[in-house]
N, C-alpha and C positions, 0 to 999 in steps of 0.2 A: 504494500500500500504506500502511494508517496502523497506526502502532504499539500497544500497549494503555499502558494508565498507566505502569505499570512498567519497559516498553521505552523509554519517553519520557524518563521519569526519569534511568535509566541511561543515555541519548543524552547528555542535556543536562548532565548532570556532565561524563559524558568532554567534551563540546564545550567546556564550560567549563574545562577546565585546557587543553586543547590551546589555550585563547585563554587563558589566564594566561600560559601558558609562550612565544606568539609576543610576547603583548607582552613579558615580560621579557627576553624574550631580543633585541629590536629593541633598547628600553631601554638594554642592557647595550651592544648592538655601536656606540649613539649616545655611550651616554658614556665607553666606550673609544676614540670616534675617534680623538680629538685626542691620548690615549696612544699610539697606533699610527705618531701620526709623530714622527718622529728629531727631537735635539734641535738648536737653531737654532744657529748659530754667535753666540760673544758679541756681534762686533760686527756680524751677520749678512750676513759678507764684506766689510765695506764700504758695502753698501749703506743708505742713507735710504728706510723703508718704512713706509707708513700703519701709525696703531696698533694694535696687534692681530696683527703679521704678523711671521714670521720668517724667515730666508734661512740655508741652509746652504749651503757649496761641496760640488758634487759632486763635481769633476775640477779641475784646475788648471795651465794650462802646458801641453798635448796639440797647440799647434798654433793656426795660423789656423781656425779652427772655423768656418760658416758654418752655413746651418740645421741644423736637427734635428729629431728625433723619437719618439716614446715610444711604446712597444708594451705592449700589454694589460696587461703583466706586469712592469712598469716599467724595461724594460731601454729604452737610451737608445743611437740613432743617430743621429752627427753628419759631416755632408759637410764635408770639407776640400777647403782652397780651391789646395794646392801639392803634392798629394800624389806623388808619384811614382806608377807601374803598380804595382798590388797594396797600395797602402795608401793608398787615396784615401780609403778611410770605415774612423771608427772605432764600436765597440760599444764599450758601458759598461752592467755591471750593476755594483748593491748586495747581495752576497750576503748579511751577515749584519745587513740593513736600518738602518745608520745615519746612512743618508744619503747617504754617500761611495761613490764607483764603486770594487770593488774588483778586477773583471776590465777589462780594457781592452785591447783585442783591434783591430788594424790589418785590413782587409780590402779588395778592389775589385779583380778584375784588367778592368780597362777601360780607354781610351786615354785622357786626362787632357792638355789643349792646355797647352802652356806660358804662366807668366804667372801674374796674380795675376785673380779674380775673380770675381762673384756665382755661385753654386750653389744646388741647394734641394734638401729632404730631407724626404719625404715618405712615410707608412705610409697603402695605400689596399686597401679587401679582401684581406687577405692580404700584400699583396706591399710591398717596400720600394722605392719610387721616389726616385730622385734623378738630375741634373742636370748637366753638364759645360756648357762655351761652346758647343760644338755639338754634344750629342744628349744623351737623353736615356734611363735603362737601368733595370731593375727587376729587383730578385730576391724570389723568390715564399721567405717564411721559415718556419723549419723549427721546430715546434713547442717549445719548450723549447731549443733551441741560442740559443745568442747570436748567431752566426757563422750567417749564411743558408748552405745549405748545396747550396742549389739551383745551378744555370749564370746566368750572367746575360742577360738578353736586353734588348737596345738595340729602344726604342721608336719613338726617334725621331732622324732625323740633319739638321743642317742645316748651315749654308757658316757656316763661323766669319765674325766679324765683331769691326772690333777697337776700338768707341767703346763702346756699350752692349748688353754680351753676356749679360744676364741669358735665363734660362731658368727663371721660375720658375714652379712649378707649382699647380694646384689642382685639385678633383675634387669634382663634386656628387655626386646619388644616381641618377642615371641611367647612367653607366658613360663619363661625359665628362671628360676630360683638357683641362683649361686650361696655355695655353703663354704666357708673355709676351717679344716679340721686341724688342728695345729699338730707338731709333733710332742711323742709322750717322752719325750728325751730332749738333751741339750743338741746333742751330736750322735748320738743311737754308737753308743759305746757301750762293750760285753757289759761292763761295769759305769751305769750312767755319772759322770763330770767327777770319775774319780783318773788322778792323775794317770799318765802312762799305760793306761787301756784303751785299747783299740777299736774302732767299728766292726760290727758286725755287719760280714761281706754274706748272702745280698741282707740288706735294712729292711728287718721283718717290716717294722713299723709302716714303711712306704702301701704296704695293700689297704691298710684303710685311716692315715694319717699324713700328716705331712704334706697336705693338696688343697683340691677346689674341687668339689662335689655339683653334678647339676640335679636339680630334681623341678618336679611340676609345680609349680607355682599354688598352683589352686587346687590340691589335692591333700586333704588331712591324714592324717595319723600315719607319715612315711617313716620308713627308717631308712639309713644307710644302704641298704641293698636295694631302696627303690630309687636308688638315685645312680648317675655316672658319672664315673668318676673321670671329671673333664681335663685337668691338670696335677701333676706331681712335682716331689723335690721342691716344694716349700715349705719352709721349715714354722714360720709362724704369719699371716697374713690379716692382722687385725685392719688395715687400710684397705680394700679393695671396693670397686666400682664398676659397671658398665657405662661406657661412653658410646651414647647413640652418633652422637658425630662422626665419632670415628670408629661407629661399628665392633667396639672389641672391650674384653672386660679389660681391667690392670688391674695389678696387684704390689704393695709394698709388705717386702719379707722381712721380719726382725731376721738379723744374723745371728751365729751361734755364740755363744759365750766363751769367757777363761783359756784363751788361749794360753798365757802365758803360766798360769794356776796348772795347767794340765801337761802344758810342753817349755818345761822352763828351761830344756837346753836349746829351745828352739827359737822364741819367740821373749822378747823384753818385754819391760811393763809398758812402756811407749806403745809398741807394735800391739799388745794386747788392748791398750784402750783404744788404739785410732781405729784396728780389724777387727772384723771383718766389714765389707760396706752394708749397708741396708737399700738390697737390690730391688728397682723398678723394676716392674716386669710388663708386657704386655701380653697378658694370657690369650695365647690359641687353643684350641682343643688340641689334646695327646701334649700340651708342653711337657718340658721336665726342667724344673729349676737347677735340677744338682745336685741339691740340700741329700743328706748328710756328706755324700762324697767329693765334694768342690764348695769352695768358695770365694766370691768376690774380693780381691785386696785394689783396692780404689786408689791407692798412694801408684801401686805401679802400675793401676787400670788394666789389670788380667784377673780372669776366674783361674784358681789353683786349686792343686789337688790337698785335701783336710790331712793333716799330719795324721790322724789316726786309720788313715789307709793309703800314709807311705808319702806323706808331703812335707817339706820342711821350708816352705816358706817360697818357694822358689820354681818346685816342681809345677807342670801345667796339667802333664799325663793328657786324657782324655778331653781335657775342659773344654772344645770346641766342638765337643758335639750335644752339648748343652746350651740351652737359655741364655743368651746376654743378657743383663739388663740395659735398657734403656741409659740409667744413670745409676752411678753408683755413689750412695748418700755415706756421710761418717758413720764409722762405727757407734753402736750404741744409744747412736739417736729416738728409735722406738717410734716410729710413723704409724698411727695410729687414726688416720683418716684419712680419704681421697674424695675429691669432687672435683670435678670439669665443672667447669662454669660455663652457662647456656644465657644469660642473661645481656641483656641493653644497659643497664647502668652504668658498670666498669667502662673504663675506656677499651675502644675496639680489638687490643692488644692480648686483653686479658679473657676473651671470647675461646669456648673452648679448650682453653688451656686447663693445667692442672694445678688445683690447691692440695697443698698437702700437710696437715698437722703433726706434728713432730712434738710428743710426749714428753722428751728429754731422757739423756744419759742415767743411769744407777750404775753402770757397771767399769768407767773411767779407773779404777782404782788408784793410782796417786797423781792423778792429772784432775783439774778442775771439772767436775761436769758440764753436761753442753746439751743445746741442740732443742732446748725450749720454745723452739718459733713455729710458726706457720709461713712457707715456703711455697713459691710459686715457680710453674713449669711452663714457659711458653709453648705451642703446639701447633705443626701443621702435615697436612695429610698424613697422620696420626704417628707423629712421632716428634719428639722432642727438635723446638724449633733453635733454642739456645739455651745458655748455661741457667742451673735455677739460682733463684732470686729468693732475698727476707721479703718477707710482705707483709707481715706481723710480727713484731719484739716487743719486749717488755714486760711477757708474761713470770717471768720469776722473779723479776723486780728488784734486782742483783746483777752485778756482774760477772767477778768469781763465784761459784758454787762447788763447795767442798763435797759435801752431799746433797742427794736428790731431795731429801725433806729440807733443805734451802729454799727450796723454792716455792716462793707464794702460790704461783699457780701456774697452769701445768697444761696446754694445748690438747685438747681429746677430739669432740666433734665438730665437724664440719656442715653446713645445709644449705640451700639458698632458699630466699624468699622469695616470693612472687612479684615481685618489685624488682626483684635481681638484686636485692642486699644480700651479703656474705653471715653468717654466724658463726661464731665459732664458738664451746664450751668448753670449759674447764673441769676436771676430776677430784681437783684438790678440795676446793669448798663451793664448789657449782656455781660459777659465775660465765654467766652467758652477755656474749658482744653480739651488736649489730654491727657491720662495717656497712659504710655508705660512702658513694662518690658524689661529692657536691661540688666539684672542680671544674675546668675547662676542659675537657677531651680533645679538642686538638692543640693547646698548647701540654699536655701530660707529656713526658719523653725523657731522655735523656737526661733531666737534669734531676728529674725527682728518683730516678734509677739507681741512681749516682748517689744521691743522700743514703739508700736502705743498701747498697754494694757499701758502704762503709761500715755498715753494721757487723760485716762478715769478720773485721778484724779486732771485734771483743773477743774478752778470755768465754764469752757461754758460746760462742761459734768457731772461731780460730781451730786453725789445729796448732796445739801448743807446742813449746819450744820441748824436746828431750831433756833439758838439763834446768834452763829458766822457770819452765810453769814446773816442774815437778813440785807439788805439796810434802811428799812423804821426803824429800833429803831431810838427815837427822835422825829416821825415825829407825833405828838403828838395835840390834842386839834384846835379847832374849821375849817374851810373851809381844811386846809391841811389833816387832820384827815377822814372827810368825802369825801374828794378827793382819798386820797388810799383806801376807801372801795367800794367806787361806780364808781370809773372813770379809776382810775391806769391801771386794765388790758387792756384796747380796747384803750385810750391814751397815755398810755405808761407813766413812772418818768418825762421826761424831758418835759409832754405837745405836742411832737411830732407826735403822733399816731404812726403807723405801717409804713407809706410810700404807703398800700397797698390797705387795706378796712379801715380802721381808720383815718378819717383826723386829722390835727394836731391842735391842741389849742390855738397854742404859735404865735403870727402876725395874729389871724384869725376875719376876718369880722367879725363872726360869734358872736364871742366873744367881740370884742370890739364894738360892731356895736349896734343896735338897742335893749335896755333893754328889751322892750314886749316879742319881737320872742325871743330871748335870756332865757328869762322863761319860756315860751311857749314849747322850745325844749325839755327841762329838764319834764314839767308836761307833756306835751301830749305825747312825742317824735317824731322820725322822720322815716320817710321813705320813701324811689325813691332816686332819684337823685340828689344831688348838687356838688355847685364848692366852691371848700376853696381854697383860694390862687391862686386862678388859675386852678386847679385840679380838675378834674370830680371824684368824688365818690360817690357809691351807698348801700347800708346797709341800716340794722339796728336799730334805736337806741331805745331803749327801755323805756317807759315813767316812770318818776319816781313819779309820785304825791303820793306817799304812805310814802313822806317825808313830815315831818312838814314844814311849810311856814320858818321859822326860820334857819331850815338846809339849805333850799335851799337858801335862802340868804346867808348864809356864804360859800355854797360851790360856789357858782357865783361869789362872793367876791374876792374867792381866784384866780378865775379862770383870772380875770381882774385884779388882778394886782399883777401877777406871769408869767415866763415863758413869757419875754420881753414884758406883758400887761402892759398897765398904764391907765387903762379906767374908774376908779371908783367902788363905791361899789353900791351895792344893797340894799338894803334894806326890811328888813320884808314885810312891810305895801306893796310895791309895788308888790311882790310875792301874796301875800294876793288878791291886787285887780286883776290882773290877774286869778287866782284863780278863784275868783269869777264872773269872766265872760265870763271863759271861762265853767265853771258849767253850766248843762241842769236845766232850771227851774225846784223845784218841785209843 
C-alpha cells in the first residue's frame, strides 16, 4: 500500500518526534546513570581503587561470608561458612537505594557439617544454588520476596571429606552444573605432608577427587556417579566460573603446600613461600591439570615434575603434555573467586575480562604474607589479553603481615549487579563493597593503571627480597628453631593459626592442658573434629614421630611457654615414654 503526499507527510512528522523523543529520552537515562548510583563512601571503605571508581559498604560484620550473589533486582545473597540449621544464608536488600543493605534477613533450613569452610552461592534460571562440604541445594525464588519462599531441594550429596572440601559451582547455557571436588591430600603422598614420602604412582585419589564434575543442573538427589567427570589434576579449585563470552569454564587451583617442610635438601624457605604458582586454567573437557605429578614454578615460568615423583626443582619430565595455565599467580595467594565481567558501567576495557579474589597467603613461613587483593585479567578471544592488574587493595589494612590473622579483612566473593556494579565480600567479619564507576570512560587509561601497577611493589604483593624481607633471621636454635620449620606455616609467627582451618596455639587447652594428649598430637596426629577456645575446627594435622624424642620436647617446650603460654616444659624422658606406649608391640 503507498500513501498519497499528504499521508506521507503526516507519517514522517509523527516518525520524526517518536525519534526525537527515543533519543532524548536514551540521552536522558545515559546521563542520569551515574546519578542513579548511591554515593561512595569517603574513604571508599578502605579500599585503594583505580581512578575513576568508588566503593560503598553494603553490610558490615554479618559473619564469615563466603560467596555470593545478586538477583535481577539487586537484592544480594551471601553463603555463610558457620551457620547453624536455619540460618546458613543471608539476604540483603537496599530499600531506599543508598547503597546500604537495609533488610537483612537469616535463612536455610538444610544440614550445614560442622567446621569452618569453602561454600558457593550461586543464582542460575530462577533458582538460588548454593553449596555445603557435602551437597549441594537450590531454592527456586519467589518473585519480589527477598526470602525464597519455595522448599529446598538438595541436588547433590557427597561423602564429606576433611582436606579440600570445596564444592564450588558453575553453570553454562546448556542446563550443566559444574562441581569442583578438591583433593583429600596435600600432594597424595604414601604418607600425607609427612617429610621424604613419596606419591603414590598412579594417585588413587584422581578417580573421584582432584577435578570438575559435570552433572544436570535440574535434577535432584545426584551423587557422584550421576555426574562426568569433565576435568582432572586439580588439586583444589575454590574460584571457578563459566564464561559465556568466551564459551569455556576456568578455573583457579590452590597449589600444593610445604615444599621446603617436606624436601628441605631440595627446596629453601624462599622457594617454598614464593612455589608453587596458583595456576589459571581454562577448563576443556578431558583437561588434566597435572596436580599431584607436576607443578607450576612461575619465577622460571615452567610446569615441573613434584619432587615426590623424582623432581628437584629443575626436572620438566612429562610436563608438556599437561595443562598450561593461562597465568601463573604467586605462590600461596588462595584465589578464591572468579567472575568475567558482562557489564556497561566499567570502562570498555574491563568488559569480559577476568576479576579475581585473592584470599591471601597462611603458608609464606618466614617471609611476610601476601596477596590480599582483588586482581584483574584483561581478555580477548578468550585468553589473557595482558599482564594482571590490583584492582582492589587495602583489604588487610597493613602493609607487612607477619601472619594471616593480621589481616582485617580478607577478599572471598565476587558478583555483579544488575547495574554492572562489582561486589566483593569479605570472610573475616562479612563486610561487603559495592564498587562503582562514576568517572570518565574515555579519558580512564594509562594513567590510573599506572597509580594500582605501583601497588605491586608493597611488602603484601612484592615478591620479597631472600635475605631483606626474611622475618625469621635471628630466630635461631633449639624449640623456636624447630617451631618455624615444622609449625610456622599452618600456625602462623604469632601462634594464632589462620582464624580458618588452623586453630591457634596461643591460650589453647590444647596446649596448656594435658602433657600425654599434648605428645600424643604431635606423634600420632590429628584428625575430625575439635574445639580450641571455643571454636569448632576440622583438619589435618599431620603426625610427626619421624622427630627424635629430644626435638619434640623442645618444640613442646616452646610451644608452652611462648605466645601468652606459661605451662611448663617437657621433657625428653616423658616424650620417650609416650612413645613407647603408644608403639604396637613387636
Amino acid at each position: 500500500m503507498f500513501l498519497n503526499s499528504a499521508g506521507s507527510k503526516g507519517a514522517s512528522s509523527k516518525s520524526l518526534m517518536w525519534f526525537l523523543f527515543l533519543v532524548t529520552g536514551i540521552s536522558l537515562i545515559t546521563c542520569n546513570f551515574k546519578e542513579k548510583l548511591p554515593e561512595g563512601d569517603v574513604d571508599n571503605g578502605g579500599l585503594v581503587l583505580p581512578g575513576g571508581f568508588d566503593a560503598v559498604v553494603v553490610v558490615d560484620s554479618i559473619g564469615n561470608a563466603r560467596h555470593l550473589a545478586v538477583n535481577k533486582n539487586g537484592d544480594i545473597y551471601v553463603k555463610m561458612t558457620t551457620g547453624a540449621r536455619n540460618t546458613g544464608n543471608i539476604a540483603l536488600r537496599d530499600v531506599d537505594h543508598d547503597g546500604k543493605a537495609d533488610s537483612i534477613a537469616r535463612f536455610g533450613d538444610y544440614q550445614e557439617e560442622n567446621g569452618y569452610g569453602p561454600t558457593s552461592m550461586r543464582i542460575y534460571n530462577g533458582y538460588l544454588y548454593f553449596s555445603t562440604k557435602g551437597a549441594v541445594y537450590r531454592n527456586k525464588l519467589t518473585p519480589g520476596q527477598l526470602v525464597p519462599e519455595s522448599k529446598i531441594e538438595r541436588i547433590l550429596s557427597d561423602k564429606y571429606e576433611v582436606e579440600h572440601i570445596a564444592k564450588t559451582l558453575a553453570f553454562d547455557g546448556a542446563g550443566h552444573m559444574y562441581v569442583s571436588f578438591g583433593s583429600t591430600s596435600n600432594v597424595c603422598q604414601e604418607v600425607n605432608r609427612q617429610p621424604g614420602s613419596v606419591g603414590q604412582t598412579p594417585c588413587a585419589e584422581l578417580a573421584g577427587h582432584a577435578g570438575i564434575w559435570r552433572f544436570d543442573a535440574n535434577k535432584t538427589d545426584q551423587t557422584k556417579k550421576d555426574g562426568m567427570r569433565y576435568a582432572t589434576g586439580i588439586r583444589s579449585a575454590i574460584a571457578m566460573e563459566w564464561s559465556h563470552a568466551h564459551n569455556s569454564l576456568f578455573a583457579l587451583q590452590h597449589g600444593r603446600d610445604d615444599l621446603q617442610r617436606t624436601w628441605p635438601s631440595l627446596y629453601t624457605e624462599w622457594q617454598s613461600a614464593m612455589l608453587p604458582a596458583e595456576e589459571f586454567f581454562k577448563v576443556g573437557e578431558g583437561m588434566d591439570g597435572g596436580w599431584p605429578y607436576y607443578y607450576f614454578d612461575q619465577l622460571q615460568n615452567k610446569k615441573l615434575l613434584s619432587p615426590e615423583y623424582g623432581g628437584d626443582g629443575k626436572k620438566q619430565g612429562d610436563a608438556a603434555s599437561y595443562a598450561q595455565p593461562l597465568i601463573g599467580f604467586p605462590g600461596h595467594w588462595a584465589p578464591n573467586d572468579l567472575h568475567f565481567y558482562t557489564g556497561d558501567q566499567f570502562p570498555e576495557r574491563y568488559k569480559n575480562g577476568a576479576f579475581i579474589a585473592f584470599h591471601g597467603s597462611a603458608g609464606r613461613t618466614s617471609y611476610p604474607q601476601s596477596g590480599y587483593v582483588v586482581c584483574f585479567v584483561p581478555f580477548k578471544n578468550g585468553a589473557p589479553s595482558g599482564p594482571w592488574e590490583v584492582f582492589a587493595d587495602g583489604f588487610a589494612q597493613r602493609d607487612t603481615i607477619v601472619s594471616s590473622s593480621d589481616a582485617v579483612y580478607r577478599p572471598m566473593g565476587l558478583a555483579e549487579g544488575p547495574d554492572g556494579s562489582l561486589y566483593i565480600g569479605d570472610d573475616v567479619k562479612g563486610k561487603i563493597w559495592r564498587i562503582m564507576f562514576k568517572g570518565s570512560k574515555k579519558d580512564f587509561g594509562a594513567d590510573q593503571l599506572a597509580e594500582m601497577e605501583k601497588r605491586k611493589t608493597g611488602t603484601g604483593i612484592k615478591t620479597p627480597d631472600e635475605v631483606k624481607d626474611n622475618l625469621a633471621i635471628g630466630m635461631t636454635g633449639g624449640g623456636k628453631k624447630l617451631y618455624k620449620t615444622y609449625c610456622i606455616s599452618c600456625h602462623q609467627g604469632d601462634g594464632k593459626g589462620d582464624g580458618n582451618r588452623f586453630p591457634p596455639l596461643n591460650g589453647s587447652e590444647w596446649v596448656n592442658g594435658n602433657k600425654e594428649r599434648l605428645i600424643k598430637v604431635l606423634l600420632k596426629g590429628l584428625e575430625g573434629p575439635i574445639t580450641v577456645k571455643g571454636k569448632s575446627f576440622e583438619g589435618v594435622m599431620p603426625k610427626h614421630d619421624f622427630m627424635p624424642d629430644a626435638d619434640i620436647a623442645k618444640v613442646l617446650s616452646y610451644l608452652r611457654s611462648n605466645f601468652t603460654n606459661n605451662s611448663g616444659l617437657i621433657r625428653e624422658a616423658e616424650v620417650a615414654a609416650v612413645r613407647k606406649q603408644s608403639s604396637p608391640p613387636h
